[in-house]
C-alpha positions, 0 to 999 in steps of 0.5 A: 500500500502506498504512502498517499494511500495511507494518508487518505485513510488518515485524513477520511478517519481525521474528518469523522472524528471531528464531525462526531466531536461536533454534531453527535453531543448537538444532536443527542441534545435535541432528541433529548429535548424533544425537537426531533420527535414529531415536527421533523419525523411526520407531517404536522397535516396529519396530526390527530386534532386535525385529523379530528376535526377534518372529520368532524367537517366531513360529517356535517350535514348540508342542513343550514343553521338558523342565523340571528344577526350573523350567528348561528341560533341555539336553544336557550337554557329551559327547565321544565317537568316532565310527564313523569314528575322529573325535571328536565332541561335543555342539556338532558337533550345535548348529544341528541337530535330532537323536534320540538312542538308547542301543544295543549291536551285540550286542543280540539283542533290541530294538535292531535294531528300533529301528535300523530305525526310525531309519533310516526317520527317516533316510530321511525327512529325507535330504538335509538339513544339520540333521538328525542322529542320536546312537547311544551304545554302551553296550558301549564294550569291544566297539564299536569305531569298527570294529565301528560302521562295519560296523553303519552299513554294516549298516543302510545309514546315510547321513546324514553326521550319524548318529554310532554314538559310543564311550567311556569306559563310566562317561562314557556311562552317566552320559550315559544315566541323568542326562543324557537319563533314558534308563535304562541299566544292565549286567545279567548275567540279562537276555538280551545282558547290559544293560538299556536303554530303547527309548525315543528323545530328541528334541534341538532346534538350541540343545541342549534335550530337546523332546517333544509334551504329553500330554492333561493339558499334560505333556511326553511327554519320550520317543518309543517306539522299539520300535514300526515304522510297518508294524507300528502297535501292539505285541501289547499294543496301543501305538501306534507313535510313529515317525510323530509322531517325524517330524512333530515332527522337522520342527515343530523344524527350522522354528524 
């Protein structure tokens, strides 16, 4: 072996002496302290948040929020009594799709369609955790959890979720006219004594008032509830919503 030979080896082991000198104590520094964990060894598009949260993107719905000055709406805070003596509130319904109406027991007229309709929405989802119902009484006097229950039982309720809710009258009409804008109002001329609107709200898991959009991008807000899915249209020719209340029942519960 030659002389320049040796003095090649020399200098090549020369220089990895030195780089080891240098780099080696600097980097085991930085794995010790964590630089050289995650940021450099994986993207940081794939982390588990984001992951996390571009799905949760990916299971909304095409259902539009019901806006209030540029805000989605959400259902204020309520606490009523329910049919069976317990106090419920508007948290027992967080994690759960649910439609409210505005009834009374003693309504001659369009209430008992619209309890048949609801329990047709009962019995669509039956068996299911996050599905509910809200019926506020707007005849507070007269419907007492007693007189609830016998209606429940009335109109074969099962879900453990479908709450028939009592109380204070100012509380619940309040509820009604700014909480949900479903029109309520005491009214001695009209036949059972209040008016009321037939329309039903639909609630998504997190507490907001979600509808499908008209044909101009708007949110339709409310379901028709005077409409049976038998019937299809009323003597004026209104198609009945009960079943694009079901289909968007089920569109919320997949978010």
């Amino acid at each position: 072996m030659s002389k320049k030979t040796n003095y090649s080896y020399v200098g090549i082991t020369f220089i990895i002496l030195v780089f080891g000198i240098i780099f080696i104590p600097k980097i085991i520094d930085r794995v010790s302290e964590g630089d050289i964990i995650r940021d450099e060894s994986r993207s940081k598009d794939v982390s588990t948040s984001d992951l996390k949260t571009k799905t949760a993107k990916n299971n909304k719905s095409d259902l539009a929020y019901l806006e209030i000055n540029g805000a989605p709406k959400k259902v204020p805070a309520f606490s009523f009594t329910n049919q069976n003596g317990e106090t419920i509130t508007n948290d027992d319904y967080i994690g759960k799709v649910y439609v409210v109406e505005f009834f009374f027991t003693t309504c001659p007229t369009i209430c008992p369609i619209m309890s048949r309709n609801l329990v047709a929405v009962q019995n669509q989802f039956n068996g299911l955790k996050d599905f509910g119902i809200a019926s506020f009484t707007i005849s507070p006097e007269i419907d007492t959890p007693e007189v609830l229950k016998a209606y429940a039982e009335k109109y074969n309720v099962t879900n453990p979720n479908w709450h028939f809710l009592t109380g204070n009258e100012i509380e619940i009409y309040k509820l009604a006219n700014e909480g949900f804008n479903l029109y309520t109002a005491k009214d001695p001329n009209v036949e059972g004594g209040f008016e009321h609107s037939g329309n039903f709200a639909l609630i998504d898991k997190e507490g907001y008032i979600r509808s499908r959009t008209d044909d101009f991008g708007n949110p339709k807000i409310f379901y028709n509830g005077l409409i049976s899915e038998e019937a299809g249209v009323d003597e004026d020719g209104i198609p009945q919503e009960i079943t694009i209340l079901k289909e968007d029942i089920a569109k919320l519960l997949k978010e």
